[in-house]
VOTOR-346324 format. One line per 8 residues: their letters; for each residue x, y, z of N, C-alpha, C. Coordinates in pm, 1 decimal. Layout:
BEGIN
A	X,Y,Z,X,Y,Z,X,Y,Z; ...
end
This chain:
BEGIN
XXXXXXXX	84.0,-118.5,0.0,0.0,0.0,0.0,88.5,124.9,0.0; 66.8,196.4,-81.2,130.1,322.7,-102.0,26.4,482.6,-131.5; 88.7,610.0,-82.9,12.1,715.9,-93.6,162.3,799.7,-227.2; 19.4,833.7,-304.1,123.9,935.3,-427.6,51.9,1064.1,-446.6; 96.2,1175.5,-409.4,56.6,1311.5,-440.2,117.7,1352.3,-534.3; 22.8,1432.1,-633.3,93.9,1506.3,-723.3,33.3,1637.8,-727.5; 146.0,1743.5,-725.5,73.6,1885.4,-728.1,-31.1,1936.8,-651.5; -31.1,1880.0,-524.4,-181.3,1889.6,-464.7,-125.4,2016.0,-406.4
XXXXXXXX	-251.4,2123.0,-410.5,-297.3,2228.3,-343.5,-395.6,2251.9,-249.3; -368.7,2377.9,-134.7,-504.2,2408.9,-29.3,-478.4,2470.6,42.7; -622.4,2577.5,-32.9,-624.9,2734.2,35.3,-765.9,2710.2,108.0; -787.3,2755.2,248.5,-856.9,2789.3,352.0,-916.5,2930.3,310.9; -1039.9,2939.7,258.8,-1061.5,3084.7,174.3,-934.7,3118.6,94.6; -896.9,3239.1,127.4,-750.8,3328.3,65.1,-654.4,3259.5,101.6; -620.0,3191.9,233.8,-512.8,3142.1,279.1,-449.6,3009.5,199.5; -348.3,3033.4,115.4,-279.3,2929.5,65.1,-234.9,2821.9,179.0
XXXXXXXX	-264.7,2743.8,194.1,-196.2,2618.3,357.2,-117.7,2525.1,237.9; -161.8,2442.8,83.8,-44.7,2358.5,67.9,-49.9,2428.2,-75.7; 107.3,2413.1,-76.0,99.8,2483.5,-273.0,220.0,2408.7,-274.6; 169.0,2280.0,-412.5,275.4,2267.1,-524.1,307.2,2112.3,-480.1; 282.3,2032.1,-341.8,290.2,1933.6,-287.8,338.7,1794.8,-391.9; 401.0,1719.1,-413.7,496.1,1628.5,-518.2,532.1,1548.0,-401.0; 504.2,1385.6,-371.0,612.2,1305.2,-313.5,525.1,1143.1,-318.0; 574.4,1069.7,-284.3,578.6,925.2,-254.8,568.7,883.6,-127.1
XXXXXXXX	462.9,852.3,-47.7,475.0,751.4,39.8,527.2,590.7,27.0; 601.3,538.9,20.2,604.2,436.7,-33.4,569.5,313.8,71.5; 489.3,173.0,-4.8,474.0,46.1,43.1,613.8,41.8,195.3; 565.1,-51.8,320.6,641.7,-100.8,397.2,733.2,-18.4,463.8; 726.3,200.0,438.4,814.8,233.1,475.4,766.2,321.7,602.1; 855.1,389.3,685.7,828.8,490.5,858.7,849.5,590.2,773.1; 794.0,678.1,750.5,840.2,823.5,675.3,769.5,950.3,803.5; 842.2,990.3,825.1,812.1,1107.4,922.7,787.0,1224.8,824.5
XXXXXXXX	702.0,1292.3,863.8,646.6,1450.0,848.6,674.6,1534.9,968.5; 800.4,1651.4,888.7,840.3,1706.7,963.9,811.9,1877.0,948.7; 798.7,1954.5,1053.2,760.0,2093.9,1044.4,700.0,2169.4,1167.3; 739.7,2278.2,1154.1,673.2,2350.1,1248.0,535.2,2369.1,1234.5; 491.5,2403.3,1364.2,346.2,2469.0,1325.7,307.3,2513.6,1246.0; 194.0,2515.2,1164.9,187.1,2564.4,1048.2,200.0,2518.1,924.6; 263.6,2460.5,897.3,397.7,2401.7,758.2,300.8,2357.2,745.0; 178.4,2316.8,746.7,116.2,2246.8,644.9,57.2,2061.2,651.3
XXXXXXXX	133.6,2055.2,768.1,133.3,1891.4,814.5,-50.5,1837.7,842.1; -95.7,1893.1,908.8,-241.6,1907.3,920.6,-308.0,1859.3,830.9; -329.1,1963.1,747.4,-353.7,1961.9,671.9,-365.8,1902.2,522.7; -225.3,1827.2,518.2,-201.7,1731.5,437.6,-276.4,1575.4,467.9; -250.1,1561.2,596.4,-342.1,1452.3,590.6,-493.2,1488.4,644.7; -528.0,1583.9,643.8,-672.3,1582.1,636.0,-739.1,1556.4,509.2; -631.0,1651.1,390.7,-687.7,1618.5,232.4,-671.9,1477.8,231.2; -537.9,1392.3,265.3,-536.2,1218.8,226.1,-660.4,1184.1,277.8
XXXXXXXX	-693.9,1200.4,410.6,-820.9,1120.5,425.1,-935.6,1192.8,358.6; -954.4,1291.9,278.7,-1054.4,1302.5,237.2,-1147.8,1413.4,310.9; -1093.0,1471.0,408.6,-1129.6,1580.3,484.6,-1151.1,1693.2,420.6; -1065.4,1765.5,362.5,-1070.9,1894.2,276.5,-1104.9,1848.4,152.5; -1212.0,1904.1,104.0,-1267.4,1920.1,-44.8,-1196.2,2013.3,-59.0; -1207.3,1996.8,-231.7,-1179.0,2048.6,-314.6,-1035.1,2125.3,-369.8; -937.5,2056.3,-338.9,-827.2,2035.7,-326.4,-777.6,2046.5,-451.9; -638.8,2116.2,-530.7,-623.6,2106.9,-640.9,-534.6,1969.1,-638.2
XXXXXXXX	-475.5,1889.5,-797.6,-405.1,1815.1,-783.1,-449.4,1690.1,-747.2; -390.4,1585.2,-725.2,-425.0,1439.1,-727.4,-349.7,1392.3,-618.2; -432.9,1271.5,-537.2,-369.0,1162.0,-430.0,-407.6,1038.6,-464.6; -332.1,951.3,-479.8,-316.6,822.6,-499.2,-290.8,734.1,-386.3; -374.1,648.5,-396.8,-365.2,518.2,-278.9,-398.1,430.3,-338.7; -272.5,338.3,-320.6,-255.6,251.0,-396.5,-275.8,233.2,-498.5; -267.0,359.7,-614.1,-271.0,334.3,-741.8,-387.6,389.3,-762.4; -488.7,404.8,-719.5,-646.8,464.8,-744.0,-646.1,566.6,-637.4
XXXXXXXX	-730.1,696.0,-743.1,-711.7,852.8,-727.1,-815.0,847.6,-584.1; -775.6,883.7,-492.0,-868.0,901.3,-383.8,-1002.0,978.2,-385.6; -1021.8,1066.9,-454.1,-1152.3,1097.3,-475.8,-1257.0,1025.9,-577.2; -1175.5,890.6,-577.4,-1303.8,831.6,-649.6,-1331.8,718.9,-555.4; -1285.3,725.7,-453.9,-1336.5,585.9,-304.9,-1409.9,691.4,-201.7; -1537.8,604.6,-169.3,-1613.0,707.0,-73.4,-1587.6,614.7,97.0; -1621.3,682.9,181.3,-1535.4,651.7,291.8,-1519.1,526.4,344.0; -1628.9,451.7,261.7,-1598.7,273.0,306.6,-1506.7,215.6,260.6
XXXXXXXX	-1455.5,262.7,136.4,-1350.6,219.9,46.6,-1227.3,246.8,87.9; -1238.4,387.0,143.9,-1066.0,448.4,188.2,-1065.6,434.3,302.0; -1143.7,384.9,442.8,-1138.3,289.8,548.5,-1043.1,145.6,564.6; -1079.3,109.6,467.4,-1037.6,5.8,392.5,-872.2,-12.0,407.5; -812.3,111.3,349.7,-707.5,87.2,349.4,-621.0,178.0,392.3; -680.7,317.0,443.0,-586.3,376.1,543.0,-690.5,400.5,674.9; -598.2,402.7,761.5,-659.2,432.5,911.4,-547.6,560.3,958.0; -647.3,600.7,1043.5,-599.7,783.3,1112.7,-597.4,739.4,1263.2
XXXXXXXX	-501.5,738.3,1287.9,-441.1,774.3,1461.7,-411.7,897.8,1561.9; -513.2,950.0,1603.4,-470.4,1105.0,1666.7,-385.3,1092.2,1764.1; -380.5,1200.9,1849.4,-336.0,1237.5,1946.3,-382.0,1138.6,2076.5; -346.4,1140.6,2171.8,-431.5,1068.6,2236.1,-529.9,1194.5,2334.5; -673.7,1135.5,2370.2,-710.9,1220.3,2421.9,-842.3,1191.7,2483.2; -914.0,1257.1,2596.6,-1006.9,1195.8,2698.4,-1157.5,1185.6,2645.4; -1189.9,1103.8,2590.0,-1323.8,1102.0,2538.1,-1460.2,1149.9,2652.9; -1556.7,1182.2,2620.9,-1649.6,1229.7,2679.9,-1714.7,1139.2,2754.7
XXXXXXXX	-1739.7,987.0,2667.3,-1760.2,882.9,2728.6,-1722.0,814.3,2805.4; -1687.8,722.2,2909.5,-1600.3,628.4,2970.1,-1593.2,497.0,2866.3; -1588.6,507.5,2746.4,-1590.3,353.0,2677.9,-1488.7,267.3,2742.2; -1527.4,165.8,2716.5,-1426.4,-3.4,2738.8,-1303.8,40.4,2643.6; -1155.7,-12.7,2687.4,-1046.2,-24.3,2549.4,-1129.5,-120.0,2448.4; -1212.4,-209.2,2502.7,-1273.1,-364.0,2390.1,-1375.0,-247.9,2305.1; -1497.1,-177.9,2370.7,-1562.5,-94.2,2328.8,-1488.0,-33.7,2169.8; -1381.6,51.8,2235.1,-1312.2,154.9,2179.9,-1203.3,74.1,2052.6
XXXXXXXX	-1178.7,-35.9,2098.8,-1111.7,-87.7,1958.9,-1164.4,-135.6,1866.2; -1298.0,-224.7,1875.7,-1394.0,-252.8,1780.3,-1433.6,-138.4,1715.9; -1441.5,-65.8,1770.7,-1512.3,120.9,1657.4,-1400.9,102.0,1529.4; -1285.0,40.1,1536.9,-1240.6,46.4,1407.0,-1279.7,-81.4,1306.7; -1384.9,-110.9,1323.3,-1454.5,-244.7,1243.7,-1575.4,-194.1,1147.7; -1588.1,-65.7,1226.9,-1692.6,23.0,1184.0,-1711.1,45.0,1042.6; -1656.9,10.2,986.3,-1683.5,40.6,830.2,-1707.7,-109.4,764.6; -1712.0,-220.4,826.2,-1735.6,-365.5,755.5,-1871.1,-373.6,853.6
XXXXXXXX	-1931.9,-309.4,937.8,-2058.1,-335.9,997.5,-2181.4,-276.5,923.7; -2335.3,-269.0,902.5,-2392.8,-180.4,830.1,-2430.8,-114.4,980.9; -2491.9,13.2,927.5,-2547.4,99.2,1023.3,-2650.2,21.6,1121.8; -2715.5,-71.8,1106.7,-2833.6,-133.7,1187.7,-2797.4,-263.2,1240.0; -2625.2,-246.7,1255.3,-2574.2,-428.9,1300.7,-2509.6,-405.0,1432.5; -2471.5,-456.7,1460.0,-2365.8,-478.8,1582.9,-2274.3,-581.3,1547.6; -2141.5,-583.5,1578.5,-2043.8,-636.1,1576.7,-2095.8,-781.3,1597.4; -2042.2,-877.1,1488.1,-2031.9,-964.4,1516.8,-1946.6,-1064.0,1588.2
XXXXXXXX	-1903.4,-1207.1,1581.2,-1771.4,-1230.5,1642.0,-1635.8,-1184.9,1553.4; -1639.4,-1199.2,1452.8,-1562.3,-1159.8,1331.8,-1514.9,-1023.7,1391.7; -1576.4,-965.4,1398.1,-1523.5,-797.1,1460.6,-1449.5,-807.4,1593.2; -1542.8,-874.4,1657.1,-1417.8,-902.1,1807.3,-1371.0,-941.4,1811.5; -1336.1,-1098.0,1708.9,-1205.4,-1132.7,1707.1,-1080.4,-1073.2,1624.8; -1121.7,-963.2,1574.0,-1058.3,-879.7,1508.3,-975.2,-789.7,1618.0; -1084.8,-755.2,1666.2,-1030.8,-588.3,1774.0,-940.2,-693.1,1904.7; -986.4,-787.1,1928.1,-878.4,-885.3,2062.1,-710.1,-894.1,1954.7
XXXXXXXX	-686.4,-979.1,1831.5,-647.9,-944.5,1791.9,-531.4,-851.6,1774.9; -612.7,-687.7,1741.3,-532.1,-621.6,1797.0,-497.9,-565.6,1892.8; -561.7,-591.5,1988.4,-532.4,-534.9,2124.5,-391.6,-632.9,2185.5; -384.7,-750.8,2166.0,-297.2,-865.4,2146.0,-220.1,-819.8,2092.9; -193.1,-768.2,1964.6,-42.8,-739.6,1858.4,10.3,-602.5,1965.6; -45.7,-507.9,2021.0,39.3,-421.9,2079.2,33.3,-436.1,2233.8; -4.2,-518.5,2274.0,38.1,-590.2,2408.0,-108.5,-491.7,2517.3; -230.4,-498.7,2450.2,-299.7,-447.4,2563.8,-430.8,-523.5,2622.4
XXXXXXXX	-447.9,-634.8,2594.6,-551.1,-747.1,2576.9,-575.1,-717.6,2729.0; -503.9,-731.1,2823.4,-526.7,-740.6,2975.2,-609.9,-610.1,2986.7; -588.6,-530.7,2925.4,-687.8,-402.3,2965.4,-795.0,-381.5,2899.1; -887.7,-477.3,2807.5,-1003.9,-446.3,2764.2,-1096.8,-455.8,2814.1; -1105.6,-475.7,2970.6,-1226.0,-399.3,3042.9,-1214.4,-296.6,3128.9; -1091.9,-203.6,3084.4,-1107.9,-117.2,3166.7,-1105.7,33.5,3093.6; -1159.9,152.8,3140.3,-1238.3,266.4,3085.5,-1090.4,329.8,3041.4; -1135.8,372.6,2914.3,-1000.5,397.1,2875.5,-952.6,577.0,2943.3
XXXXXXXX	-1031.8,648.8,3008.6,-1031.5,748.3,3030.7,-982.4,715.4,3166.8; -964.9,606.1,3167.0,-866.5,580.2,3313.7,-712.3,496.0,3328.6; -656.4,522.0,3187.1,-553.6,485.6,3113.9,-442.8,578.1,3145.0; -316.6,558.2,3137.0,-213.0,670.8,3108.1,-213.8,673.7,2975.3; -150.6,787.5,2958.7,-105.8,858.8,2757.2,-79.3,752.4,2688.2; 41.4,711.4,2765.1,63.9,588.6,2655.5,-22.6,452.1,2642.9; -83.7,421.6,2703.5,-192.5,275.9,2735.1,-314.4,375.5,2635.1; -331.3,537.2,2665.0,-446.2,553.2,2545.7,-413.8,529.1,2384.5
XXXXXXXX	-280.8,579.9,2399.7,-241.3,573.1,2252.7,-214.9,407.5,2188.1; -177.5,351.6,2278.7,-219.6,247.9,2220.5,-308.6,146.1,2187.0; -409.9,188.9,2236.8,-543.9,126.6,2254.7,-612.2,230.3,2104.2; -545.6,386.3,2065.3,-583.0,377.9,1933.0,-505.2,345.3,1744.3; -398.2,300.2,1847.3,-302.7,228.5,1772.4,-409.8,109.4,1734.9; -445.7,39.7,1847.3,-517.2,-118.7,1834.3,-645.0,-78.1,1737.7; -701.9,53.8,1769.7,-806.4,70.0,1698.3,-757.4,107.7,1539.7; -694.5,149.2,1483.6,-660.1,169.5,1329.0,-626.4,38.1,1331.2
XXXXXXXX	-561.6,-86.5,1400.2,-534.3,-185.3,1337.1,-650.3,-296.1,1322.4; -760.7,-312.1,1407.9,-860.8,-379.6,1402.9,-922.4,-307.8,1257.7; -898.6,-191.2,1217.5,-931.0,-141.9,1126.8,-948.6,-247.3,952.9; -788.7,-302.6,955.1,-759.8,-368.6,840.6,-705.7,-324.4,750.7; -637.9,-148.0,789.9,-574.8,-104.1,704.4,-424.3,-98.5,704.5; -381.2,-112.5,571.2,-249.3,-137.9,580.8,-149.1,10.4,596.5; -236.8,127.5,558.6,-154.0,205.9,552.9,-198.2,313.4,677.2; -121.9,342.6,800.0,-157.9,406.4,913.5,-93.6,550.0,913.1
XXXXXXXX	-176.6,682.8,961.6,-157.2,786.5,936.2,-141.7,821.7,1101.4; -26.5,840.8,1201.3,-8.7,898.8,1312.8,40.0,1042.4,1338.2; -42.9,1084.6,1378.5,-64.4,1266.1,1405.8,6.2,1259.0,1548.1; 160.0,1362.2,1525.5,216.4,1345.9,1644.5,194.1,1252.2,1773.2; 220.3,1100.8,1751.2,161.3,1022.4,1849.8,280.0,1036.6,1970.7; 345.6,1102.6,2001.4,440.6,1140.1,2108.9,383.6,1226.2,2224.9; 330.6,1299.3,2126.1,303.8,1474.1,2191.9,235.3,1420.8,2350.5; 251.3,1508.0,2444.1,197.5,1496.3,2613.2,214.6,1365.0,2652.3
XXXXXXXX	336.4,1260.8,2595.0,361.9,1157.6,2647.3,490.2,1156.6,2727.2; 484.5,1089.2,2815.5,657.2,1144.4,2921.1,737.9,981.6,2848.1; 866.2,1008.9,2893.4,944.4,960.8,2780.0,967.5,835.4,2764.7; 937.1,743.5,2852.0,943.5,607.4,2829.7,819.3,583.9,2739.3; 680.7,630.7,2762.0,592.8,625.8,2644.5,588.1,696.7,2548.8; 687.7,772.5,2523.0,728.6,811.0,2356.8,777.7,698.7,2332.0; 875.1,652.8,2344.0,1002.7,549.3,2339.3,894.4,394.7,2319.5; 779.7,407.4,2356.8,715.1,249.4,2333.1,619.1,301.0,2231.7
XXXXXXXX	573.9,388.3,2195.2,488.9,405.5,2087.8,593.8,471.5,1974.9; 684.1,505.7,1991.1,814.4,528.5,1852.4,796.8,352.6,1814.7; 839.0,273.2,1884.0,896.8,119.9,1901.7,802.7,19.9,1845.5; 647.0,99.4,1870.9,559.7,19.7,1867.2,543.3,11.7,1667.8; 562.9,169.8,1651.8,521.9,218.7,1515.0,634.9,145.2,1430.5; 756.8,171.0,1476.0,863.9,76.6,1380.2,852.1,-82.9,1335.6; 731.7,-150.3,1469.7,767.8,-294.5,1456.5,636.5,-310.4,1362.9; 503.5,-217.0,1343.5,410.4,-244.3,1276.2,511.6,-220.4,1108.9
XXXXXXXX	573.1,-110.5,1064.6,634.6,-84.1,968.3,755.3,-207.6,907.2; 794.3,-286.4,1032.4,868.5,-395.5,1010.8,796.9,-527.2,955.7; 646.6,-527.7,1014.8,547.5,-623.0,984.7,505.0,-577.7,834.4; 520.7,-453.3,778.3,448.4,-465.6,628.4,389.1,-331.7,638.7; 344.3,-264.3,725.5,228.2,-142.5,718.7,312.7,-47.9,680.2; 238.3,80.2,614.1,322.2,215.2,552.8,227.8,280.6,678.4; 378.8,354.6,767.0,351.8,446.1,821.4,418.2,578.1,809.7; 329.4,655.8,803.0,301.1,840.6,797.0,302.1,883.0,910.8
XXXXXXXX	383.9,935.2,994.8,382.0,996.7,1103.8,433.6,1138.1,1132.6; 382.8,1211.4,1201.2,385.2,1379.3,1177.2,457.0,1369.5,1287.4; 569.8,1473.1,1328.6,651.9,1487.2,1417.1,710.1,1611.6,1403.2; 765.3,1667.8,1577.5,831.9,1842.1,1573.7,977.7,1789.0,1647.3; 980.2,1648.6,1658.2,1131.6,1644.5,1759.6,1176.0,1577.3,1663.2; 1286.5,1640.1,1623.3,1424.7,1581.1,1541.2,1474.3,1424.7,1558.7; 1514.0,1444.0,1686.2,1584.6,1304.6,1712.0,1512.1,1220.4,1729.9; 1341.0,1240.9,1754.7,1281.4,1110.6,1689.4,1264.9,1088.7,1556.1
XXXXXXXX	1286.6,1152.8,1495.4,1296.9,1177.9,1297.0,1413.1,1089.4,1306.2; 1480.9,1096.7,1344.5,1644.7,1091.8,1284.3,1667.1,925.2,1334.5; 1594.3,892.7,1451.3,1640.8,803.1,1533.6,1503.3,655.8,1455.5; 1392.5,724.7,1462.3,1292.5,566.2,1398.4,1250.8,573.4,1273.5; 1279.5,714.4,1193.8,1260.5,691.8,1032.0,1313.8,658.5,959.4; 1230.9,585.4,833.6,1355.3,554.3,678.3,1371.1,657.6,623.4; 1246.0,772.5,580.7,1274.8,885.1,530.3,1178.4,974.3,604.5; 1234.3,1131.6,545.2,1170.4,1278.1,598.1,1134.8,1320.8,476.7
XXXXXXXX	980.0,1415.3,512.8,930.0,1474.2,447.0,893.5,1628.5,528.1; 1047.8,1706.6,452.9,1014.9,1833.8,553.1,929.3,1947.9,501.2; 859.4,1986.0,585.0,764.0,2082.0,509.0,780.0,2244.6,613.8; 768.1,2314.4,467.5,779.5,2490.7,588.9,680.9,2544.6,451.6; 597.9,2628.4,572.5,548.2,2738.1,449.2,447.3,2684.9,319.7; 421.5,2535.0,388.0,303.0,2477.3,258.2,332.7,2391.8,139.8; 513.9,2424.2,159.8,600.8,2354.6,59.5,654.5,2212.7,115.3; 688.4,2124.4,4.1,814.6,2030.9,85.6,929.7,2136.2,52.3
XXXXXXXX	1025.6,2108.0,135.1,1165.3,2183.5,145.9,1267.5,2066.9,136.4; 1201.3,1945.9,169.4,1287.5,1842.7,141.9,1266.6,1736.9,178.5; 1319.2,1612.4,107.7,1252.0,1484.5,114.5,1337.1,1392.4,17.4; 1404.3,1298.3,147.4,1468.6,1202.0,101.9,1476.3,1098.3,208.0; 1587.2,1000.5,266.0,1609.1,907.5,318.5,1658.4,1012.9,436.5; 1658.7,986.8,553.6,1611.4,1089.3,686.1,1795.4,1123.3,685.7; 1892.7,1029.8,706.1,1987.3,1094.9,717.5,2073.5,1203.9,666.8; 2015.8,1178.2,490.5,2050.6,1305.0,441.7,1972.9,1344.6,421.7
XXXXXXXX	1842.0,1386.5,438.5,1746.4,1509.9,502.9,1795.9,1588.7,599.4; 1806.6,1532.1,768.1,1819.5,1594.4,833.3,1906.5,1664.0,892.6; 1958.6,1771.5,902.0,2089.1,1846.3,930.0,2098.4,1987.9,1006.2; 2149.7,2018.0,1048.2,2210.9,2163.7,1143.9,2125.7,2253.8,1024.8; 2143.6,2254.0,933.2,2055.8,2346.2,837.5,1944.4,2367.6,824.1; 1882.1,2183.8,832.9,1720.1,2225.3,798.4,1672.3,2278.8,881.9; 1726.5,2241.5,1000.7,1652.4,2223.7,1149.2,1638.3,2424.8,1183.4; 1734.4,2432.3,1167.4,1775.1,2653.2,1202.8,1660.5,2650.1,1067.4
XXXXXXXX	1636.0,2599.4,967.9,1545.4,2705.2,881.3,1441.5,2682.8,895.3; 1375.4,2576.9,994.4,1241.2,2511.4,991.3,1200.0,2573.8,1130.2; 1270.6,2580.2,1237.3,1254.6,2606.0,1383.2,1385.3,2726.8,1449.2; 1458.2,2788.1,1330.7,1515.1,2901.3,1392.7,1609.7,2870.5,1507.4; 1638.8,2731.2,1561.1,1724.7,2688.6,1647.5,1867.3,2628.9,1571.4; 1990.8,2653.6,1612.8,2071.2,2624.3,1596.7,2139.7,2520.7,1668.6; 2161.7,2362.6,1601.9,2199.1,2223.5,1662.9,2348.9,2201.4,1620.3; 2393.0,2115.9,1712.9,2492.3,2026.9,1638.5,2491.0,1880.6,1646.0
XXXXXXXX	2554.2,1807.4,1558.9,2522.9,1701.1,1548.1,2678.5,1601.8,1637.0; 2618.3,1475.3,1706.1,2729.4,1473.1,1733.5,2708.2,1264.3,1721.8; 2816.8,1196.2,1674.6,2835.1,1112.6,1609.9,2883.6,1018.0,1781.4; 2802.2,905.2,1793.3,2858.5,773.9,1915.0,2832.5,620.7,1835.6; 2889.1,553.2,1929.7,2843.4,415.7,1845.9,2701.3,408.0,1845.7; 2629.0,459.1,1923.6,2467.9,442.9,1884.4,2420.9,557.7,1794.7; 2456.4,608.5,1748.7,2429.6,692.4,1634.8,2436.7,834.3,1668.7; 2365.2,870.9,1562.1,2359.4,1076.2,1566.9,2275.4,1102.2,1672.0
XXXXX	2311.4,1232.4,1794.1,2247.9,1309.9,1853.5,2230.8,1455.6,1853.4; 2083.4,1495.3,1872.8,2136.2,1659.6,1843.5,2067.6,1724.7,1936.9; 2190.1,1837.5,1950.5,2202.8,1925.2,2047.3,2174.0,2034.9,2021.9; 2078.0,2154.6,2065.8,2068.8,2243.1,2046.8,2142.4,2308.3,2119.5; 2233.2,2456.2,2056.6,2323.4,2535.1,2130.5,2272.7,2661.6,2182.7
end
């Protein structure tokens, strides 16, 4: 499964947000989306999923133009992972991971076993099965995020879209949901993940897709993407890079 943009554009009324957009997601790969506020990251995958009409330019999944699959179709094969965050409800994690079955159910069904043995499943592949009776609004950051990790994967889609899944996580649960995302990408899935910290760019991606200003600015294989340069022109901070047997670290001065 692969995502292909070509030339895609998107203006918010007057406001230009993406102009001129060109790149490759490719099959089986971690590609980070990188940028400051603003740059456009948002926004880009709101058009992939189909969020923003009327968009100039073309997106491809898997070979067929995304505006010709209506949302059962592009369910199908990409799933969206937010932030993590406190639902209004107290749902079950079991509750809350089956919702990604939601598009193989009709409106007047209820989950069959097929669906729950789907959503156990994945609650199983990222190690949270022991917690599907408990309210997920009584979870830490990282136990939520992965319970909607489990939910895009009960999904069935191969290609997963994660919207800063780090952000308000303290650092051992960055470090298991970075870990978690690499071993799904090792299993076969194309993951898209939006990110503002470098050294997780640098440290769990194959490639960067840096964006400032609505543009890519650059996009290749992450090591020679990322550098003392991009980083001062994207975020105005000045790093250095510094070389150990476990690889590159960077330091802001």
């Amino acid at each position: 499964m692969s995502i292909k943009i070509e030339n895609l554009s998107y203006a918010y009324e007057k406001n230009q947000v993406l102009c001129g957009i060109n790149t490759t997601i490719h099959e089986g790969s971690l590609t980070a989306l990188f940028g400051p506020n603003g740059s456009g990251k948002s926004t880009l995958f709101k058009c992939i999923l189909g969020l923003c009409k009327g968009y100039g330019g073309k997106i491809y999944i898997n070979g067929t133009d995304a505006s010709l699959l209506n949302v059962r179709q592009k369910s199908k094969q990409i799933a969206y992972i937010p932030q993590t965050h406190n639902t209004v409800f107290g749902y079950s994690v079991l509750d809350m991971v089956i919702m990604g079955t939601a598009h193989q159910v009709s409106s007047l069904s209820s989950p069959s076993e097929k669906e729950l043995r789907q959503a156990r499943a994945a609650m199983e592949k990222v190690g949270i099965e022991h917690l599907s009776g408990r309210s997920i609004n009584r979870l830490s950051g990282g136990e939520q995020q992965l319970v909607l990790i489990a939910r895009a994967l009960a999904q069935s889609a191969k290609i997963l879209l994660m919207d800063e899944p780090t952000s308000a996580l303290d650092y051992g649960n960055q470090l298991l949901i970075l870990r978690q995302a690499e071993q799904l990408r090792n299993e076969g899935y194309t993951v898209l993940m939006s990110s503002h910290n470098p050294q997780h760019v640098m440290n769990h991606s194959d490639r960067t897709i840096a964006m400032f200003g609505g543009k890519i600015v650059a996009d290749d294989v992450t090591e020679s993407v990322l550098t003392p340069e991009l980083i001062q022109k994207l975020y105005g901070v000045k790093t250095i890079f510094s070389e150990s047997e476990h690889g590159k670290s960077i330091m802001p001065l």
